[in-house]
Backbone bond lengths (Angstrom), bond angles and torsions (degrees), N, CA, C in turn:
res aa  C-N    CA-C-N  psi(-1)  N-CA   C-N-CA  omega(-1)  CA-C   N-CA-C  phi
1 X - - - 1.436 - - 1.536 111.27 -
2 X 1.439 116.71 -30.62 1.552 104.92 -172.49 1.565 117.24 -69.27
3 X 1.817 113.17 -29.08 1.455 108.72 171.08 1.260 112.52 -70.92
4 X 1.297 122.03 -24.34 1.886 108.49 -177.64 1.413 93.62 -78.12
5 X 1.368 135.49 -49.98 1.644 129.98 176.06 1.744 102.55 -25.87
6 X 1.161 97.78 -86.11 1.401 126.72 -176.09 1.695 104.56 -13.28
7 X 1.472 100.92 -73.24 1.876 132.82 169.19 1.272 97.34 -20.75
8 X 1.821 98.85 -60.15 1.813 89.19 -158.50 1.730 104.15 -97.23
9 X 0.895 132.18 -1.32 1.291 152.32 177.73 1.708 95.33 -54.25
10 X 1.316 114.08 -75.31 1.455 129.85 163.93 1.135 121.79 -20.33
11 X 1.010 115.13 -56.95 1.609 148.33 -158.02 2.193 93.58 -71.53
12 X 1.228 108.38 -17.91 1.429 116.92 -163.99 1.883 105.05 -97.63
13 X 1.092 109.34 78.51 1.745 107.62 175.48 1.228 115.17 -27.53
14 X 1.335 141.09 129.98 1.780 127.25 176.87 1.672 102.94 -147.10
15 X 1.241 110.13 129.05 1.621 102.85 168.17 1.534 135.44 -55.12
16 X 1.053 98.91 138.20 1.868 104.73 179.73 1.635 113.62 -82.12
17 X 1.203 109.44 117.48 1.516 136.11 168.36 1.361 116.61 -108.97
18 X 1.572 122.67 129.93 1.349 116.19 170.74 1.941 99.56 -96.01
19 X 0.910 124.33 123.88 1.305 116.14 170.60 1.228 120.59 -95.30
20 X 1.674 129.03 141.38 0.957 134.74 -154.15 1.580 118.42 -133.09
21 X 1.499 125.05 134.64 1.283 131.32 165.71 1.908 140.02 -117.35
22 X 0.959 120.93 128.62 1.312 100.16 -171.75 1.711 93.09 -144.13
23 X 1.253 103.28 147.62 1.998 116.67 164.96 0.915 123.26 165.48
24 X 1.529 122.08 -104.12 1.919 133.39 -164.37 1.638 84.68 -120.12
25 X 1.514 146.07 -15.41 1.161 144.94 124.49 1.344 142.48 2.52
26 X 1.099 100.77 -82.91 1.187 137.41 -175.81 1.774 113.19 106.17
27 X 1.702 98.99 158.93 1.754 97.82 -168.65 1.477 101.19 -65.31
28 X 1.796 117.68 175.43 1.007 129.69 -164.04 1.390 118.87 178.18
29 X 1.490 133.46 140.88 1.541 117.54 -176.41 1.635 111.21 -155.88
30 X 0.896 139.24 163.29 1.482 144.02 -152.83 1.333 120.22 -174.71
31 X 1.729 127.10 111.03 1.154 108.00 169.22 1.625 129.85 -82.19
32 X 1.223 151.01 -174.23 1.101 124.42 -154.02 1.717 96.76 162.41
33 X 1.635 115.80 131.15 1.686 104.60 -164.09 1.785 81.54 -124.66
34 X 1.308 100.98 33.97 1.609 105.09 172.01 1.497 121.34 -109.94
35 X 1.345 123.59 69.00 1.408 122.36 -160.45 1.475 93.88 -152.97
36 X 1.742 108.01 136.23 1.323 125.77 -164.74 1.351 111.25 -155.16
37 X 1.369 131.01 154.01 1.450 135.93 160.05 1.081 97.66 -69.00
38 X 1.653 110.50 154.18 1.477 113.41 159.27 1.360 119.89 -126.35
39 X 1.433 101.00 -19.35 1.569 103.35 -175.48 2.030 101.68 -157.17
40 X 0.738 139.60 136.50 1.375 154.08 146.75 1.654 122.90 -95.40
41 X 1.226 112.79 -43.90 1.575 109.90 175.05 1.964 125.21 -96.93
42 X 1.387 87.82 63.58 1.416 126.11 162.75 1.076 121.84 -145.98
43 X 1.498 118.10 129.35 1.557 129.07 145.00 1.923 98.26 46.12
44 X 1.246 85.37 -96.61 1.776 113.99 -169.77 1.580 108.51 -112.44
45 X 1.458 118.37 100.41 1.356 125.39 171.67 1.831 109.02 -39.94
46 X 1.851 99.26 148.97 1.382 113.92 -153.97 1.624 99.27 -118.29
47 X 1.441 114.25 154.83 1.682 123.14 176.93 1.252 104.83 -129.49
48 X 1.165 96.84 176.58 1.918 106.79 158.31 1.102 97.68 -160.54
49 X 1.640 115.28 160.04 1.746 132.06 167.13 0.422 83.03 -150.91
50 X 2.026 113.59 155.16 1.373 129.73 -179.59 1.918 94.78 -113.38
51 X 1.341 103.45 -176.07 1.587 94.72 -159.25 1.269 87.50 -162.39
52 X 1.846 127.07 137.18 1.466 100.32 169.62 1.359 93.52 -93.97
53 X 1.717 108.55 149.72 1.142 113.76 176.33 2.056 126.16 -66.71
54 X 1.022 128.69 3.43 1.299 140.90 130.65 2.048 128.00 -43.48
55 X 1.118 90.93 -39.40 1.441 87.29 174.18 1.612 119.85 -64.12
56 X 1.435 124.40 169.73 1.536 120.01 -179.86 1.498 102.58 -99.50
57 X 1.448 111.00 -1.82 1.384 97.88 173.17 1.777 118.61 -79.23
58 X 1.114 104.41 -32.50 1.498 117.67 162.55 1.592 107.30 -35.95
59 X 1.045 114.62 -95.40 1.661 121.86 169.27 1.849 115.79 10.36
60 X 1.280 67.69 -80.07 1.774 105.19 179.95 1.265 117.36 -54.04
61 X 1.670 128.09 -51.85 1.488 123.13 -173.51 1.794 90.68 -84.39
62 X 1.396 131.40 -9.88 1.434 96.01 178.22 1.763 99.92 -95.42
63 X 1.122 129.77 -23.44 1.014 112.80 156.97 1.758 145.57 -54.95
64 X 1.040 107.59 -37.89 1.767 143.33 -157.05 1.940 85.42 -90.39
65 X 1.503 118.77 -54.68 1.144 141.16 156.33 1.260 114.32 66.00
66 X 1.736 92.52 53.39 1.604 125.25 -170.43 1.575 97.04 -165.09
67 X 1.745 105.06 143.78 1.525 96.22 170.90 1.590 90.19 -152.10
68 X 1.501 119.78 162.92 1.708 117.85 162.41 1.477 92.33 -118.10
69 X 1.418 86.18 168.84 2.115 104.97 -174.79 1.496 87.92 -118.69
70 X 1.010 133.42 115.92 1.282 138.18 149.09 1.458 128.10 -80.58
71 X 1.275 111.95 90.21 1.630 124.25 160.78 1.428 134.95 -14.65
72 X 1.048 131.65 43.62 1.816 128.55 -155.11 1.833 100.30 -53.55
73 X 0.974 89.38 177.03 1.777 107.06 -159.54 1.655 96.10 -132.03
74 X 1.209 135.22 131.92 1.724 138.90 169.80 1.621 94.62 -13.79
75 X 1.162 103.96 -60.30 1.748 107.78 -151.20 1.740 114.44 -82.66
76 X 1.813 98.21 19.62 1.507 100.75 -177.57 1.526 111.03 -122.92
77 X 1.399 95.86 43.35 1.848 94.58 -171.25 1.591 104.19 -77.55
78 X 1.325 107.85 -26.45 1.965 99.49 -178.68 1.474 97.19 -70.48
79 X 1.661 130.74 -42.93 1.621 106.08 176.69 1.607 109.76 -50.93
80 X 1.369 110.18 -46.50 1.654 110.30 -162.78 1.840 90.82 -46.80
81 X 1.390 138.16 -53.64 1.404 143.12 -114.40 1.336 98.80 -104.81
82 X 1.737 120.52 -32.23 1.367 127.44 171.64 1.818 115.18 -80.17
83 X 1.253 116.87 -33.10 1.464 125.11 163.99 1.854 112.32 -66.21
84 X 0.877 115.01 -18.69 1.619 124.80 178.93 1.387 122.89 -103.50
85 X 1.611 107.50 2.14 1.439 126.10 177.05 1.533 124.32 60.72
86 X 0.878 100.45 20.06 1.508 126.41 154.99 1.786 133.84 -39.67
87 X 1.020 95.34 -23.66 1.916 120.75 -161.60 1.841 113.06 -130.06
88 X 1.051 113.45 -20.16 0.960 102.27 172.38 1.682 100.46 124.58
89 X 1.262 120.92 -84.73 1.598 142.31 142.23 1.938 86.52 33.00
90 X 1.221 101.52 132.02 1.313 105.61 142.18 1.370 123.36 -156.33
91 X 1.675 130.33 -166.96 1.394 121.88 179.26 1.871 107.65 45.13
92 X 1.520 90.93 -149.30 1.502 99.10 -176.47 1.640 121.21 -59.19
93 X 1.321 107.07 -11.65 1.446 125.85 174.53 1.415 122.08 -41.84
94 X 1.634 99.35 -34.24 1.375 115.81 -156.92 1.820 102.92 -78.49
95 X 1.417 99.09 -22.63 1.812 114.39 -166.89 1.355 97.58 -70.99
96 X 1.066 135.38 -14.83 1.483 128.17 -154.31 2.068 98.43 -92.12
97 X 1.060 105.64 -37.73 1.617 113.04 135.21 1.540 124.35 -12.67
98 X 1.538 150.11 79.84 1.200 125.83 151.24 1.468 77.71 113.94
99 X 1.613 96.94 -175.54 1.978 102.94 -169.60 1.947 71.21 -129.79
100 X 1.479 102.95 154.42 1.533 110.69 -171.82 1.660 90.43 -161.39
101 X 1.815 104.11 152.82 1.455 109.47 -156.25 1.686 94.88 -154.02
102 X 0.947 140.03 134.72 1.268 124.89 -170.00 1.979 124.96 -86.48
103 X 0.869 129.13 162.03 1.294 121.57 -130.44 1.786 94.31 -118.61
104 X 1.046 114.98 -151.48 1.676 111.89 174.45 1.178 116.83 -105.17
105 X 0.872 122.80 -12.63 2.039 135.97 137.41 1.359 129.61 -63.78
106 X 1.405 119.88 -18.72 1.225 127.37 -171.40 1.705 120.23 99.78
107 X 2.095 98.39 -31.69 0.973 91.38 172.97 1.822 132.94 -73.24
108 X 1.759 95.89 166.91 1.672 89.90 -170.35 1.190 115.08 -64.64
109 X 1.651 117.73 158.22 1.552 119.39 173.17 0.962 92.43 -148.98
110 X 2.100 114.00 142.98 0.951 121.40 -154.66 1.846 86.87 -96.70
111 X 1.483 108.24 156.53 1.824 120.23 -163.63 1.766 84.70 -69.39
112 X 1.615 137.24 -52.74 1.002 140.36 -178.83 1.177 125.78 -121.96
113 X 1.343 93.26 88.91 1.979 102.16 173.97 1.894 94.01 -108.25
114 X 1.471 109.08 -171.18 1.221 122.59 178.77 1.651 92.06 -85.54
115 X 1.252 126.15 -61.74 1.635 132.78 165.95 1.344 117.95 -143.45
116 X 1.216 105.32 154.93 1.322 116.76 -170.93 1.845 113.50 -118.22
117 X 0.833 119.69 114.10 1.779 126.34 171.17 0.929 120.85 -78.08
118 X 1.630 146.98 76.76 1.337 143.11 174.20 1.757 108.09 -63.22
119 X 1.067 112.48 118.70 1.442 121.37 -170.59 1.318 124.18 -117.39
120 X 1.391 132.59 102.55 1.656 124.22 162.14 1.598 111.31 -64.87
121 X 1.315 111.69 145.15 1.296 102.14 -157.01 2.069 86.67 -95.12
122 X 1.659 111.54 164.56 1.357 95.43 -177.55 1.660 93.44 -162.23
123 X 1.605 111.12 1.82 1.545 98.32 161.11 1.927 85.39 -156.64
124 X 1.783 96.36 157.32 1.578 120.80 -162.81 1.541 88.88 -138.15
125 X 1.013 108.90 121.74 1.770 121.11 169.35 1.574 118.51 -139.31
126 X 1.275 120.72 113.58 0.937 100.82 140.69 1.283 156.12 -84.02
127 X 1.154 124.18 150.07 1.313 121.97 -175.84 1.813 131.80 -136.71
128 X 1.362 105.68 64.51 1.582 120.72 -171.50 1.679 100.65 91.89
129 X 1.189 111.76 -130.48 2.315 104.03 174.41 1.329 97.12 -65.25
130 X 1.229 145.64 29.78 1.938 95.95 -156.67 1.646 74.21 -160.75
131 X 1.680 107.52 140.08 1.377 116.51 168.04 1.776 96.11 -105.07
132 X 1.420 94.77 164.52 1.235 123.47 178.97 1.210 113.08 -127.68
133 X 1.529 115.40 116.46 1.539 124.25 -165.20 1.860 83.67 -107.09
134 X 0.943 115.13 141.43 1.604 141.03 120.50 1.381 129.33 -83.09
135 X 1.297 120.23 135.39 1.279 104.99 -157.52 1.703 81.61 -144.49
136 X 1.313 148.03 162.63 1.167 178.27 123.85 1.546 109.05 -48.97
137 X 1.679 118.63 123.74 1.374 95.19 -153.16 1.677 88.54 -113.83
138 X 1.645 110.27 112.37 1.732 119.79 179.06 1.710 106.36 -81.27
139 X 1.180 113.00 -24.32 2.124 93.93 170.82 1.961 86.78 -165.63
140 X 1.633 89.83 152.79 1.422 111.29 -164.68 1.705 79.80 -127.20
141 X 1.426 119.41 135.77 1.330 145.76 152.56 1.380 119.92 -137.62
142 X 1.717 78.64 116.20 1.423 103.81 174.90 1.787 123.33 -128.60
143 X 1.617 77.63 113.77 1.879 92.98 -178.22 1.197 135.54 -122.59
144 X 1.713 132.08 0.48 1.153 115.87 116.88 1.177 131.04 -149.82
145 X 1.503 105.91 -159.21 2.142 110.18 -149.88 1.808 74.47 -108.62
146 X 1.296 104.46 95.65 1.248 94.79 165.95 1.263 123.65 -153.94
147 X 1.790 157.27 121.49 1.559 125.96 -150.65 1.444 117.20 -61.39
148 X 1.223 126.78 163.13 1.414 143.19 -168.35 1.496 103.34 -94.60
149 X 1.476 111.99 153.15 1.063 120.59 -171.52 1.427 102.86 -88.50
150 X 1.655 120.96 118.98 1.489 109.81 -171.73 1.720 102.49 -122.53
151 X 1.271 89.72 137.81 1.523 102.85 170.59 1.558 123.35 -76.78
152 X 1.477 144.86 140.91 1.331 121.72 -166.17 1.941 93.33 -177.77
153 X 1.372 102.25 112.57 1.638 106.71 -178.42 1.677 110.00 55.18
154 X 1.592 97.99 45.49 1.424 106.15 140.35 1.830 100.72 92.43
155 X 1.501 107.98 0.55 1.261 97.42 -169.00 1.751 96.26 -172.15
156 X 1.488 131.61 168.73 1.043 126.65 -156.41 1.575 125.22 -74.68
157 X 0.734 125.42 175.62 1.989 114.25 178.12 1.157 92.92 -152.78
158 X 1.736 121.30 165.51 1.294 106.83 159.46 1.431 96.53 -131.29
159 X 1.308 92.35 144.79 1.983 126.41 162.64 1.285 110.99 -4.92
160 X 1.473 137.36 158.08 1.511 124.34 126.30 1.130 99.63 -132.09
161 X 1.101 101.06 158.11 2.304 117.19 178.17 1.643 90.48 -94.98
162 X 1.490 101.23 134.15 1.916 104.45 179.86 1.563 91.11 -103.17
């Protein structure tokens, strides 16, 4: 069952987010096509990303206990590719990537994403490899109207507006 999962898993278009951590942690970043609303009609609108729990960003955002979702844009697949360890790049290495400014958490935000989710984190789950952050969303930046970089059968696709 996990290769037919997997198969059709692919098969599921999802936007590219680099997610981001910074604090008493230490910095940290991850790309990841696992990012969702969860709630809007509360108080303070709600997220989630999933994370495999192997990564060092894990570590870090439950400590640091703040993360942003960074929105990629078509034309940001080398950020997506250096945050996903792709290049070699690691640790803080990976920041030197893109222009980045710190956020109302501290965590990084990239100067031009499509939007940005500054997130206090406020639920930790695991769930098999992979944690699931909820995060509480403290500032939304949004800078531009432009399609998202989507992942789809293992590798990138791009968008169309109907």
């Amino acid at each position: 069952m996990k290769t037919e999962f997997l198969q059709g898993m692919a098969k599921a278009a999802q936007s590219v987010c680099v997610v981001t951590t910074d604090g008493i942690g230490g910095k940290s970043g991850v790309t990841v096509s696992a990012m969702t609303s969860v709630s809007v009609d509360t108080p303070t609108p709600s997220l989630l990303v999933c994370i495999h729990g192997d990564s060092s960003a894990c570590d870090r955002i439950r400590t640091n206990r703040a993360f942003c979702a960074n929105l990629l844009a078509e034309d940001q697949a080398e950020i997506s590719d250096v945050f996903a360890g792709r290049t070699g790049l690691s640790g803080e290495e990976k920041f030197a990537t893109g222009h980045w400014h710190s956020g109302e958490t501290g965590c990084p935000m990239l100067d031009d994403p499509i939007a940005a989710f500054d997130c206090r984190l406020v639920h930790d789950i695991l769930v098999g490899s992979h944690r699931v952050f909820v995060g509480e969303v403290a500032a939304v930046r949004l800078v531009r109207d432009e399609r998202p970089l989507i992942y789809f059968d293992r590798g990138y696709a791009r968008p169309a507006r109907s």
